[in-house]
TORTI-978569 format. One record per residue: residue number from 1; residue in one letter; x, y, z of N, C-alpha, C in turn. Coordinates in Angstrom, 1 decimal, decimal comma, padded with zeros to 4 digits. Example, Ala and Ser with C-alpha at 12.3 -4.5 7.8 and 13.67 -1.06 7.14 Angstrom:
2
[1; 'a'; [013,2; -005,7; 007,8]; [012,3; -004,5; 007,8]; [013,2; -003,3; 007,8]] [2; 's'; [012,8; -002,2; 007,1]; [013,7; -001,1; 007,1]; [012,9; 000,0; 007,9]] 
# end
This chain:
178
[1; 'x'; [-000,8; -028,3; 065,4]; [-001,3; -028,6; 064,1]; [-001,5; -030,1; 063,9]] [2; 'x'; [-002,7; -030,6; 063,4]; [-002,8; -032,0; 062,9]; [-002,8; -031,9; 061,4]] [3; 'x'; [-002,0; -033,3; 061,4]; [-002,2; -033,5; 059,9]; [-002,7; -035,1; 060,0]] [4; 'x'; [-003,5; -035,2; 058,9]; [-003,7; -037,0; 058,6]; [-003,5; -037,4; 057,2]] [5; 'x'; [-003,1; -038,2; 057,1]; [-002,7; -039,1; 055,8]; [-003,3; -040,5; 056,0]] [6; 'x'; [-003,0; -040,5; 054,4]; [-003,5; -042,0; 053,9]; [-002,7; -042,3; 053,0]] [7; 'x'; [-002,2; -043,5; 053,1]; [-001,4; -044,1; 052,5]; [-001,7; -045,5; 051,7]] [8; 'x'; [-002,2; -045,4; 050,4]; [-002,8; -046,3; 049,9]; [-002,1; -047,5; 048,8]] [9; 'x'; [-002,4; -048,4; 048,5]; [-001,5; -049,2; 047,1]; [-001,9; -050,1; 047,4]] [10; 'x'; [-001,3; -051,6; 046,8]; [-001,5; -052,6; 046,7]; [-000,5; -053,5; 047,7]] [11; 'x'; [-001,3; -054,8; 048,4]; [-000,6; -055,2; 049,4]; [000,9; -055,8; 048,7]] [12; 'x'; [001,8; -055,3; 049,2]; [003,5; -055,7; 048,8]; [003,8; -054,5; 048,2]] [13; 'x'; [003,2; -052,9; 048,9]; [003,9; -052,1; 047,9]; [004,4; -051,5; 049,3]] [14; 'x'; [004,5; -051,6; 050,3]; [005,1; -051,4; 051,3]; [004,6; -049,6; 052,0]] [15; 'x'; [003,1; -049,5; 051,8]; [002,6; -048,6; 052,1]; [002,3; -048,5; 053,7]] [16; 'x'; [002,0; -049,4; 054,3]; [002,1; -049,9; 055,8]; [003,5; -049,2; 056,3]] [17; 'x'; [004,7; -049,8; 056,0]; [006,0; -049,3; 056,3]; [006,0; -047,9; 056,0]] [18; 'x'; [005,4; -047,3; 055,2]; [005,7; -045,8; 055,2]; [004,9; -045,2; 056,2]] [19; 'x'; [003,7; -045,4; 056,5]; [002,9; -044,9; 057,4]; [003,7; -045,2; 059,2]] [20; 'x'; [004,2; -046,9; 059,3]; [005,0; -047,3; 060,6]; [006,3; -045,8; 060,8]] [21; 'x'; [006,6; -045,4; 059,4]; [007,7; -045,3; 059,7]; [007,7; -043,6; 059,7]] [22; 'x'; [006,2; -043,2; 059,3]; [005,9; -041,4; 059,8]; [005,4; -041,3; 060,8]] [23; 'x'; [005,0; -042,5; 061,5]; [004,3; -042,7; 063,2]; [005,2; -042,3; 063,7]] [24; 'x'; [006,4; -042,9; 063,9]; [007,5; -043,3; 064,4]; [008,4; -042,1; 064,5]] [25; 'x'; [008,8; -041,3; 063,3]; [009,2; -040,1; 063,4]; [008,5; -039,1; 064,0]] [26; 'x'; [007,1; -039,0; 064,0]; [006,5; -038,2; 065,0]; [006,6; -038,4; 066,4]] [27; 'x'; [006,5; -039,3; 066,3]; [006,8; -039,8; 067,9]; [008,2; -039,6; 068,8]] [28; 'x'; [008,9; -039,8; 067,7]; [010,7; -039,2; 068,2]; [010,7; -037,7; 068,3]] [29; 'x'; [009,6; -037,3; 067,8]; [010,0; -035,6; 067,9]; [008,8; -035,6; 068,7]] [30; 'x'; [008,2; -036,2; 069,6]; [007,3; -035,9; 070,7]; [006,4; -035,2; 070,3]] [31; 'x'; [005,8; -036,1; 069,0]; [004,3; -035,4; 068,5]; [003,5; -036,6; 069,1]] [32; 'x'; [001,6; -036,3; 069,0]; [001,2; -037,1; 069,1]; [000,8; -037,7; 067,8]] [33; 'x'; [000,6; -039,2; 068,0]; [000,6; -039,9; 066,5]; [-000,3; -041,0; 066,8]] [34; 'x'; [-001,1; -041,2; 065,4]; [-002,1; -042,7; 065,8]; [-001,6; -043,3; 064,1]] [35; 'x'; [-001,5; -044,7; 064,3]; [-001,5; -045,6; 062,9]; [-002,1; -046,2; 063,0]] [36; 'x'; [-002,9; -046,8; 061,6]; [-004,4; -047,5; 061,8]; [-004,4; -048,3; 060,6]] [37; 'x'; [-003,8; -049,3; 060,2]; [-003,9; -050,4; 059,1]; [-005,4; -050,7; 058,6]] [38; 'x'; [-005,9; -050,7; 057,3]; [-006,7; -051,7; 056,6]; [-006,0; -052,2; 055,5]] [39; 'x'; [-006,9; -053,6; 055,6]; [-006,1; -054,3; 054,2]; [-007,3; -055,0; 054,1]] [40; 'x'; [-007,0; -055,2; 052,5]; [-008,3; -056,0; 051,9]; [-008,5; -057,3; 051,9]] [41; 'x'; [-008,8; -058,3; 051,3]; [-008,7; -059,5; 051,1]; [-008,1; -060,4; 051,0]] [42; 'x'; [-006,9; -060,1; 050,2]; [-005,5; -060,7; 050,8]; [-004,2; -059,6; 050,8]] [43; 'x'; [-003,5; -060,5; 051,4]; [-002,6; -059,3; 051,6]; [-001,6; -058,7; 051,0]] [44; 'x'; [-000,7; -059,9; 050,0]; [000,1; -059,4; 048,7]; [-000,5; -059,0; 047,7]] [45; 'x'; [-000,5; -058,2; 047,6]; [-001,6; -058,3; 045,7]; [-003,1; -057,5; 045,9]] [46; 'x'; [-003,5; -057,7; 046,9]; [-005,1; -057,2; 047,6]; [-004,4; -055,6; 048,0]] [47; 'x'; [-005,6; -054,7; 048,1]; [-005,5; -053,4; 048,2]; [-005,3; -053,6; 050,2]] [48; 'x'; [-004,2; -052,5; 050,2]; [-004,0; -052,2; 051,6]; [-003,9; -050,2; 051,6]] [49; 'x'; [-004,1; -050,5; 052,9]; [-003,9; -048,2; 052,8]; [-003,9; -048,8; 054,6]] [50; 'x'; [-003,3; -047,5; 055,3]; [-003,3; -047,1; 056,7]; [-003,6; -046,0; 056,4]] [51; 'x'; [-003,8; -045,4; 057,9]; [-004,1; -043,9; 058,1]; [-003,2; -043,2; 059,4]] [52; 'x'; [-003,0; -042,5; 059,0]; [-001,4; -041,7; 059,9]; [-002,1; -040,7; 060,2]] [53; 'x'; [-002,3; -040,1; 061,6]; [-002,3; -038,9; 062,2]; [-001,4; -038,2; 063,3]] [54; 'x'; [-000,4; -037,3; 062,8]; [000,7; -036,9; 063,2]; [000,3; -035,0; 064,0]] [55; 'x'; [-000,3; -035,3; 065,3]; [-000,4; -033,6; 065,8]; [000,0; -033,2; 067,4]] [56; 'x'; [000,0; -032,0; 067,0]; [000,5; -031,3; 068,4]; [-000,2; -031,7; 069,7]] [57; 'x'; [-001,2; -031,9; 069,6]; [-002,2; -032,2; 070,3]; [-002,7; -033,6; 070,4]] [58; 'x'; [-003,5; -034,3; 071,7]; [-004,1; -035,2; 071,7]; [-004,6; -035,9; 070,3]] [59; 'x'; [-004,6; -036,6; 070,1]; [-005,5; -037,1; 069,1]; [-006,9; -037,9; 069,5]] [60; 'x'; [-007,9; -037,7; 068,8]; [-009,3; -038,1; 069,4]; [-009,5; -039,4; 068,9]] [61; 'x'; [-009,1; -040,0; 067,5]; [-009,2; -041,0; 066,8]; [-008,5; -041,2; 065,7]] [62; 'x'; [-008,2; -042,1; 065,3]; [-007,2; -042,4; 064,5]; [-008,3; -042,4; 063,1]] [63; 'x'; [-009,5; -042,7; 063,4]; [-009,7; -042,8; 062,0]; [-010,5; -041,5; 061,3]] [64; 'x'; [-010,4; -041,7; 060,0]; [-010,8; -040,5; 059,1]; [-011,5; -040,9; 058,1]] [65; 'x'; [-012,4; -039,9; 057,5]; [-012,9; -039,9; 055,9]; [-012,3; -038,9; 055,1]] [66; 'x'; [-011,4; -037,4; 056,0]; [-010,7; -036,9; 054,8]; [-009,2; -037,0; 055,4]] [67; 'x'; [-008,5; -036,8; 054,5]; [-007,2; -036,4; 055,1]; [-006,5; -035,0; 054,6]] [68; 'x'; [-005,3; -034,2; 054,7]; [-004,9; -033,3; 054,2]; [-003,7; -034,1; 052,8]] [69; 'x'; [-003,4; -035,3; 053,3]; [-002,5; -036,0; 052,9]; [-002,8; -037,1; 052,4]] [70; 'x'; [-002,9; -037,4; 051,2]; [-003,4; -038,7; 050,5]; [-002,5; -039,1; 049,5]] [71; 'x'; [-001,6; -040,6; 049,4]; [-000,4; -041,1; 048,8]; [-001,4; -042,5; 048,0]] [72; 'x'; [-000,9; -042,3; 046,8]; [-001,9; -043,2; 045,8]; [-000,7; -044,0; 044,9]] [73; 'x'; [-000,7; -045,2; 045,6]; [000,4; -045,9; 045,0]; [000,1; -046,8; 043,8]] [74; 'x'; [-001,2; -046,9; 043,2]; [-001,9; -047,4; 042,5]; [-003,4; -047,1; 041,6]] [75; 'x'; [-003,9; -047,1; 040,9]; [-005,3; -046,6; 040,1]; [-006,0; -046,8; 041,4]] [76; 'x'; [-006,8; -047,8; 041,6]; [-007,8; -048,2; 042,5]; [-007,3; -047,3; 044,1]] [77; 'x'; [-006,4; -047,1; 044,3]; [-005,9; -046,1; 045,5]; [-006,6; -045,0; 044,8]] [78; 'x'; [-006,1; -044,4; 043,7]; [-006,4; -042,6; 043,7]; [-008,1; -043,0; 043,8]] [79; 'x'; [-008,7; -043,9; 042,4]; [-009,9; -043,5; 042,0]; [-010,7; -043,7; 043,5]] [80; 'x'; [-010,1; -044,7; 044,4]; [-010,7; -044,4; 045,8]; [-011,0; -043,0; 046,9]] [81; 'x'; [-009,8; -042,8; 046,9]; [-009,2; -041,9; 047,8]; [-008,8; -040,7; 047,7]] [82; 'x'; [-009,3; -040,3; 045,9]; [-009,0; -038,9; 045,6]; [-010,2; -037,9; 046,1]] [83; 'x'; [-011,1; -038,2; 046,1]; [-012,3; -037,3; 047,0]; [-011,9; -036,9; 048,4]] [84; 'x'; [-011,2; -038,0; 048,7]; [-011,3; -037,7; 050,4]; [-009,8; -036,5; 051,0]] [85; 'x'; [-009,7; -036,4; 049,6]; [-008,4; -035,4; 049,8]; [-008,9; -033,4; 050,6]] [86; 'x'; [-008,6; -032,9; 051,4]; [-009,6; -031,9; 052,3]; [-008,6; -030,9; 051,2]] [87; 'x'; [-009,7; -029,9; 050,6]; [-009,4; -028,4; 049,8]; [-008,1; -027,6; 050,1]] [88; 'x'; [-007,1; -027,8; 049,4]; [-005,9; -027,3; 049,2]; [-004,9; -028,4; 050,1]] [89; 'x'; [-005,6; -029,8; 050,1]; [-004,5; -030,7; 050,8]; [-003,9; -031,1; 049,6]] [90; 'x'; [-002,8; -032,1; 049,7]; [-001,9; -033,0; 049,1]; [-002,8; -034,0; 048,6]] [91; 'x'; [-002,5; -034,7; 047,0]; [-002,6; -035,5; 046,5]; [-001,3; -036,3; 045,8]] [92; 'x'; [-000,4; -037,1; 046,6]; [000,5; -037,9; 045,7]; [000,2; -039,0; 045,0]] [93; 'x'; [001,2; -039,1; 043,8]; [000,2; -040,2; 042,9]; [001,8; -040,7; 042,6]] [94; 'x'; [001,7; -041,9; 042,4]; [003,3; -043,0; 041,9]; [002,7; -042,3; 040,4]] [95; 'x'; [003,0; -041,8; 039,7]; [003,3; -042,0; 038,0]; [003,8; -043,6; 037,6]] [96; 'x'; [004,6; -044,0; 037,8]; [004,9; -045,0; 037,1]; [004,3; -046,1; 036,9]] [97; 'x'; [003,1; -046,0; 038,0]; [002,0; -047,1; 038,4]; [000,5; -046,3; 037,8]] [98; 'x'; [000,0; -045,2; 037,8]; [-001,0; -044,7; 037,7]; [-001,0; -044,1; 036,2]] [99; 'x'; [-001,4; -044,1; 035,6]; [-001,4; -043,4; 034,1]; [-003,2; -042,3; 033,8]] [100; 'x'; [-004,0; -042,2; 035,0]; [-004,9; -041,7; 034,8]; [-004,4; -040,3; 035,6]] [101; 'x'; [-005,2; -039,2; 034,8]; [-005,3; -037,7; 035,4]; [-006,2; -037,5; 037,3]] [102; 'x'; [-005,8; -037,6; 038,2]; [-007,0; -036,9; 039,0]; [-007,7; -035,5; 038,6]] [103; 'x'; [-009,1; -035,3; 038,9]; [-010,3; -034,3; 038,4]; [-009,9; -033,4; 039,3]] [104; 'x'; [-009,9; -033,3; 040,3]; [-009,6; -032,3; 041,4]; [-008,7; -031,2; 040,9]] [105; 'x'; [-009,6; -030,2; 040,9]; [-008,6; -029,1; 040,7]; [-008,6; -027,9; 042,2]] [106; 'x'; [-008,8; -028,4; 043,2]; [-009,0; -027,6; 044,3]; [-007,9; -028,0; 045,2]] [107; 'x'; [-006,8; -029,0; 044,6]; [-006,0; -029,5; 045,6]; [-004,7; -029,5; 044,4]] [108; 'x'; [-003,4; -029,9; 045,6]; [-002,2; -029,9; 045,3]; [-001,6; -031,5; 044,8]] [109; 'x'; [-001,6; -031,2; 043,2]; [-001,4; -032,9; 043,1]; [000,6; -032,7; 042,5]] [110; 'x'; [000,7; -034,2; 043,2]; [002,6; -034,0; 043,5]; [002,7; -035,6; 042,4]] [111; 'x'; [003,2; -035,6; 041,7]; [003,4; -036,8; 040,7]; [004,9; -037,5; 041,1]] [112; 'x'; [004,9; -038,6; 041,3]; [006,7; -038,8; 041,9]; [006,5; -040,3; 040,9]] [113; 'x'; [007,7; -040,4; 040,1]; [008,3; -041,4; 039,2]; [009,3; -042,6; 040,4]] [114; 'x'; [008,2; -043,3; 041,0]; [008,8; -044,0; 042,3]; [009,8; -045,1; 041,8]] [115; 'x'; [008,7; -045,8; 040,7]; [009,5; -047,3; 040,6]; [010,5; -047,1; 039,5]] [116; 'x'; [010,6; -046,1; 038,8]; [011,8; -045,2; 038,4]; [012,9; -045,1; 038,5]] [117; 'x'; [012,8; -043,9; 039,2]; [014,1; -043,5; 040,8]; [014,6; -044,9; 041,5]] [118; 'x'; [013,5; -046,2; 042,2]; [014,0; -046,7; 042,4]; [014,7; -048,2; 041,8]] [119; 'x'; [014,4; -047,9; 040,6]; [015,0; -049,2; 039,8]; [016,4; -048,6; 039,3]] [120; 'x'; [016,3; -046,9; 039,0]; [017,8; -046,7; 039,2]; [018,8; -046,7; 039,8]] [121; 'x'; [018,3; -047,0; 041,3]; [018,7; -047,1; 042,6]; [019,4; -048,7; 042,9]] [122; 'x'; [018,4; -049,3; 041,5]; [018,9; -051,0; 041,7]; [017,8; -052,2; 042,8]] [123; 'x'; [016,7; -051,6; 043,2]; [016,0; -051,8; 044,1]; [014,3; -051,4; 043,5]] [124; 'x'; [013,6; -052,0; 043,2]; [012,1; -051,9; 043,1]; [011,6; -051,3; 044,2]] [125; 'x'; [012,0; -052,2; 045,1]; [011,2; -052,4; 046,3]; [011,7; -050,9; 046,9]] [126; 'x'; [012,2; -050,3; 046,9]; [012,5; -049,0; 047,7]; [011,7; -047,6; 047,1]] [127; 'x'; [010,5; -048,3; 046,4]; [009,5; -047,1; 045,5]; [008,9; -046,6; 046,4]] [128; 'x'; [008,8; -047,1; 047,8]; [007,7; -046,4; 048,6]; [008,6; -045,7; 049,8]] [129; 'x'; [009,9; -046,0; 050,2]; [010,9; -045,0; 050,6]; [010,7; -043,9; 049,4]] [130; 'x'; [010,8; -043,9; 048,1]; [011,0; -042,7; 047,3]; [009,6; -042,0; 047,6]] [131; 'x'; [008,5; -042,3; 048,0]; [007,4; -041,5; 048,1]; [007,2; -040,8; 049,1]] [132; 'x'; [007,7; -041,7; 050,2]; [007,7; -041,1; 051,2]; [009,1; -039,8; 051,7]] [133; 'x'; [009,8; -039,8; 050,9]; [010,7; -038,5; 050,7]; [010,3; -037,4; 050,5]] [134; 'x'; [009,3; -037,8; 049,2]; [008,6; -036,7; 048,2]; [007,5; -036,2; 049,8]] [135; 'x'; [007,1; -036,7; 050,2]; [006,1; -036,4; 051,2]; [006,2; -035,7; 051,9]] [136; 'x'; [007,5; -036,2; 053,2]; [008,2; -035,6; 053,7]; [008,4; -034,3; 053,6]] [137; 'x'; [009,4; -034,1; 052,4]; [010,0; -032,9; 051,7]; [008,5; -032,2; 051,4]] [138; 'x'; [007,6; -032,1; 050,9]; [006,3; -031,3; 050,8]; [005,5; -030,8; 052,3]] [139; 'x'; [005,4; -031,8; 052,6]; [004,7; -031,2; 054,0]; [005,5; -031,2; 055,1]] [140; 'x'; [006,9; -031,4; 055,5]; [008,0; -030,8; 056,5]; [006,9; -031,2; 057,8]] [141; 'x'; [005,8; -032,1; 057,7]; [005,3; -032,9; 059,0]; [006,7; -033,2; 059,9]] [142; 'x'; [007,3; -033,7; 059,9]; [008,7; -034,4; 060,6]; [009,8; -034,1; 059,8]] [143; 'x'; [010,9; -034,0; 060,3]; [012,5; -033,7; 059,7]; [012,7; -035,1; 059,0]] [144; 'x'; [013,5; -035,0; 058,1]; [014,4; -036,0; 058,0]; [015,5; -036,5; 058,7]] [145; 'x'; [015,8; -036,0; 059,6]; [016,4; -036,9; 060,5]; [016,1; -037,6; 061,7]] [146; 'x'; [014,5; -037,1; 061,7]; [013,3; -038,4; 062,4]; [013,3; -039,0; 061,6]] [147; 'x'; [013,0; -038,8; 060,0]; [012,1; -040,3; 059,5]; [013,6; -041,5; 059,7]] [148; 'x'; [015,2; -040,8; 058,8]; [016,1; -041,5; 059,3]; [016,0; -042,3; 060,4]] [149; 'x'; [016,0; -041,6; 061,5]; [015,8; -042,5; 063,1]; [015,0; -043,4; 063,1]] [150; 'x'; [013,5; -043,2; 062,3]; [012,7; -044,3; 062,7]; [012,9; -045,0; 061,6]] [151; 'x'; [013,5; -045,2; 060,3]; [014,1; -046,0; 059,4]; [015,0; -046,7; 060,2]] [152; 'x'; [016,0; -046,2; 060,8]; [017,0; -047,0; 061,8]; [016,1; -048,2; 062,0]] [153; 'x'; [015,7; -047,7; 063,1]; [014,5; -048,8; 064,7]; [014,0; -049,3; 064,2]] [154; 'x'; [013,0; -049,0; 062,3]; [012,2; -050,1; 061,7]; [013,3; -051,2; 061,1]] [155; 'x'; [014,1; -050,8; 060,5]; [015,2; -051,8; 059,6]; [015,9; -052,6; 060,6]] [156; 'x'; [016,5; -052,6; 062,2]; [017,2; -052,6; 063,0]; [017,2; -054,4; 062,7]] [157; 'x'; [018,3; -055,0; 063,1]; [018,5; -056,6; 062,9]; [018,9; -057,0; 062,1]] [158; 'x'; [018,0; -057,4; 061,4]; [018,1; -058,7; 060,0]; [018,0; -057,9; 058,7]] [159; 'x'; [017,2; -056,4; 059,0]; [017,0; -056,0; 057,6]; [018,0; -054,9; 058,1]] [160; 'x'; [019,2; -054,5; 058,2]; [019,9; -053,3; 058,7]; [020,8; -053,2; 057,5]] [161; 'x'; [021,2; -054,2; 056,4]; [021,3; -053,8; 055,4]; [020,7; -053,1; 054,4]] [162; 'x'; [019,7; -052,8; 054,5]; [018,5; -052,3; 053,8]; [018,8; -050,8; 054,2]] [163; 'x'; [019,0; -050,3; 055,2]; [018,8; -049,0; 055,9]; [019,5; -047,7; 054,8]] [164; 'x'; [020,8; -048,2; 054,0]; [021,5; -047,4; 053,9]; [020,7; -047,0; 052,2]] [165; 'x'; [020,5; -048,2; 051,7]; [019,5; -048,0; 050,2]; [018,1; -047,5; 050,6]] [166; 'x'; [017,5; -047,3; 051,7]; [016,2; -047,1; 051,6]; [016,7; -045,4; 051,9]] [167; 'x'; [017,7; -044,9; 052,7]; [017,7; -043,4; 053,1]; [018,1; -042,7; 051,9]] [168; 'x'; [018,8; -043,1; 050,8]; [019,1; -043,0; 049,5]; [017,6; -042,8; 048,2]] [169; 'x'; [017,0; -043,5; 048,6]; [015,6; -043,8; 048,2]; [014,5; -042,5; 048,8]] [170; 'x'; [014,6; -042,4; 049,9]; [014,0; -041,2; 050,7]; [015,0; -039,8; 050,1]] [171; 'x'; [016,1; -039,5; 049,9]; [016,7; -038,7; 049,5]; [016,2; -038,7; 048,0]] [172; 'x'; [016,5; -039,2; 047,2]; [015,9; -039,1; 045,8]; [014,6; -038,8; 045,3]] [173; 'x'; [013,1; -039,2; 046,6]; [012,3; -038,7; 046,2]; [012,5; -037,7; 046,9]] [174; 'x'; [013,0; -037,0; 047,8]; [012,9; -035,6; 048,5]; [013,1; -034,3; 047,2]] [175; 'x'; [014,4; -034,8; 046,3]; [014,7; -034,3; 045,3]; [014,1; -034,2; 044,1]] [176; 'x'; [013,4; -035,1; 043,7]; [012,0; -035,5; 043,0]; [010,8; -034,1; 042,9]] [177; 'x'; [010,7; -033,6; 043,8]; [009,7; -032,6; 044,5]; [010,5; -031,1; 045,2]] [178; 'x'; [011,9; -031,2; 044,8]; [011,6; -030,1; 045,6]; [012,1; -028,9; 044,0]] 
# end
């Protein structure tokens, strides 16, 4: 089975890292995986999205115009990226950032209260660990104890204090959604 995602928001919302970090768990469970960065104009503050393709099989290209899985961490994310969502796929949207309805009624839209969750967590910055729980936990693409592993390998060093609040952060959006 292939799945592709898109992971979209604004550069410093750490949408890059969630995508590094679904590559990564596919790859520890011996799927095949492609990650493919675009970023806009600048890079804090400027719109950024990757594209994640996580399948059993070879993969032909990493890039896409639809995906099954589309994560909208921002307005200009959905009002972009909400078309490109494929009939009965996933649409995640941050609530706490997005205040518009998506029109799509042929797909599955998942609302997760990121910067929420993680401000009660004590941490902003871990809004996009909380999305990527909610994701996770929805489409069971990879276990949680791959994305764990590849949270390990990504955090490993200097940010290894971070590991233990972001798996906290992934747990809380898992719970978010189920």
């Amino acid at each position: 089975m292939t799945t592709r995602f898109i992971f979209a928001g604004f550069g410093g919302q750490g949408v890059m890292l969630m995508g590094q970090i679904l590559s990564l768990a596919g790859m520890l469970e011996g799927k095949h995986v492609t990650w493919m960065p675009s970023y806009g104009p600048e890079m804090r503050g400027g719109t950024a999205n990757c594209t994640v393709v996580v399948s059993d099989e070879e993969v032909a290209s990493p890039v896409t115009s639809q995906a099954e899985v589309i994560v909208a961490m921002n307005i200009p994310s959905l009002l972009k990226f909400e078309k490109a969502v494929t009939p009965g796929g996933y649409l995640f949207i941050n609530q706490s950032v997005v205040d518009r309805e998506p029109t799509r009624t042929d797909i599955n839209i998942v609302k997760v209260p990121c910067n929420e969750i993680a401000d009660a967590l004590g941490n902003l910055k871990v809004a996009n660990m909380v999305m990527l729980g909610a994701v996770v936990e929805r489409t069971k693409v990879v276990s949680i104890n791959s994305i764990f592993s590849a949270l390990e390998k990504k955090l490993a060093g200097g940010k290894a204090s971070l590991i233990e609040i972001n798996k906290e952060a992934i747990r809380k959006g898992m719970e978010a959604v189920k």
